[in-house]
N, C-alpha and C positions, 0 to 999 in steps of 0.2 A: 490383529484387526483393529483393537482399539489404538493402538499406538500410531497405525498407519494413517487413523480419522484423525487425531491428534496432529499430527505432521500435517496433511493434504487443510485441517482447519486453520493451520499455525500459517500455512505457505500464503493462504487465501487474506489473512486479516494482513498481512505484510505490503501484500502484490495491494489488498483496497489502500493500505496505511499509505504507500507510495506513491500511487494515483491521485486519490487526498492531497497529498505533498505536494506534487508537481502541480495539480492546479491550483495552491493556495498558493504556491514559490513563482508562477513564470505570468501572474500580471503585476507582481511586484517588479521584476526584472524588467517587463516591457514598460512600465511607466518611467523606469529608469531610461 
């Protein structure tokens, strides 16, 4: 149970970290 919250929390900060990413990476790219 706690390993599986663990996982399901780890997956979620990744999937925001990403997200985060691509909008901080693609008005760099379009000004290009």
């Amino acid at each position: 149970m706690l390993y599986d919250m663990y996982i399901h929390e780890k997956q979620c900060f990744i999937a925001c970290y990403l997200l985060l990413f691509e909008l901080n990476v693609t008005p760099i790219f379009a000004s290009y």
